[in-house]
C-alpha positions in Angstrom: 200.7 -47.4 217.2 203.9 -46.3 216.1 205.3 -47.2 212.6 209.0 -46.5 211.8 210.3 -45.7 208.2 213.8 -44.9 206.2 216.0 -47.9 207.1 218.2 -49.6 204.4 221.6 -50.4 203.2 224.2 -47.3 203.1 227.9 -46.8 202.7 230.0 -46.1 205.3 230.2 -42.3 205.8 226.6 -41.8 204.5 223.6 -41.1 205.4 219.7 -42.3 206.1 216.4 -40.8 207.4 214.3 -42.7 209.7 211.2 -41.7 210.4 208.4 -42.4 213.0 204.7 -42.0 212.5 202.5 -42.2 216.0 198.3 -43.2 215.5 195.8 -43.6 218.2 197.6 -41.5 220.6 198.2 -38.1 222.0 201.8 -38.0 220.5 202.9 -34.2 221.6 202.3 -35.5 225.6 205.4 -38.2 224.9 208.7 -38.1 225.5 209.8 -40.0 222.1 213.3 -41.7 221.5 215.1 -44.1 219.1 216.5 -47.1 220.1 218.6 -49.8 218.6 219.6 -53.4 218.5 222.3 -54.9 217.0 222.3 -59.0 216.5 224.0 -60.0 219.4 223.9 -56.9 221.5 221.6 -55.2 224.2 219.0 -52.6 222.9 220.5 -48.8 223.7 219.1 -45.5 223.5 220.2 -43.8 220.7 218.6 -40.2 221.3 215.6 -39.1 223.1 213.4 -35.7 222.6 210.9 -34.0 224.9 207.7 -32.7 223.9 207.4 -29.5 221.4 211.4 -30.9 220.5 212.9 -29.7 224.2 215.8 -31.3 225.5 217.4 -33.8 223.0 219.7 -36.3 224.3 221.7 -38.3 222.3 224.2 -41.5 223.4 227.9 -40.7 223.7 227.9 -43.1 220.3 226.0 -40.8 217.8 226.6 -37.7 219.6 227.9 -35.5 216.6 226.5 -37.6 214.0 223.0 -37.5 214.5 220.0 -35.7 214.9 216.7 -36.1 216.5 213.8 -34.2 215.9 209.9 -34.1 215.6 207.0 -32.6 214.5 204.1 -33.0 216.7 201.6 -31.4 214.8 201.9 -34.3 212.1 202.7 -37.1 215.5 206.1 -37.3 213.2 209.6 -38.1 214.9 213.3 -38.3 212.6 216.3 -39.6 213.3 218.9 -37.8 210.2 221.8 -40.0 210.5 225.1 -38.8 208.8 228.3 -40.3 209.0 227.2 -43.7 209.1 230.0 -46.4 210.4 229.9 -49.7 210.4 228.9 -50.3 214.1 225.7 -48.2 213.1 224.1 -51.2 212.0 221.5 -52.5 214.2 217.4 -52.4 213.9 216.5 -48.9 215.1 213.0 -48.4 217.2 211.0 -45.7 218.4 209.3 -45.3 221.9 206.9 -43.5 223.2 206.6 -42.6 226.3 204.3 -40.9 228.9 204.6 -39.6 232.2 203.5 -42.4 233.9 206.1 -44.7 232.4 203.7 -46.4 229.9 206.0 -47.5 226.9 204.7 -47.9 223.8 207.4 -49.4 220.9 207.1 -50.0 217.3 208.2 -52.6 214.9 211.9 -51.2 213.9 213.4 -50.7 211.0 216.6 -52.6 209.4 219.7 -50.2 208.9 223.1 -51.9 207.2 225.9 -50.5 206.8 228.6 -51.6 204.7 230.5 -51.7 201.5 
């Protein structure tokens, strides 16, 4: 199970936390990432990060602006999102996933951002 955390309403040109919480599996084997979904839109990747935090990846879209991270030892993942525009708003997921290509997703959390 994976339980994201940290969305809410912000200002344009500030900045949120999300958090992800893993429970039930062996979260250090996954590769975990963030995705979102605007109303509207297709789901994208947003940033991705190997096990033990090798190798993030972020989309060309937050690529400056955010940061991935995680802490395995507490099955913990972050997403620290600064700058915040406009187009930011969407609901943001995390994924887990393992080498066979199992996918495991949690609820999402909201993020709005506006004035």
């Amino acid at each position: 199970q994976l339980v994201e955390s940290g969305g809410g309403l912000v200002e344009p040109g500030g900045s949120l936390r999300l958090s992800c919480v893993g429970s039930g599996l062996a979260f250090g084997r996954y590769l975990m990432s963030w995705y979102r979904q605007a109303p509207g839109k297709e789901r994208e990747l947003v940033a991705s990060i190997g096990s033990g935090g090798n190798s993030p990846r972020y989309g060309d879209s937050v690529q400056g602006r955010f940061t991935i991270s995680r802490v395995d030892s507490k099955n913990a993942m972050y997403l620290q999102m600064n700058g915040l525009k406009r187009e930011d708003t969407a609901m943001y997921y995390c994924k887990a996933e393992d080498w066979l290509k199992n996918e495991y997703w949690g609820q999402g959390t909201e993020v709005t951002v506006s004035s």
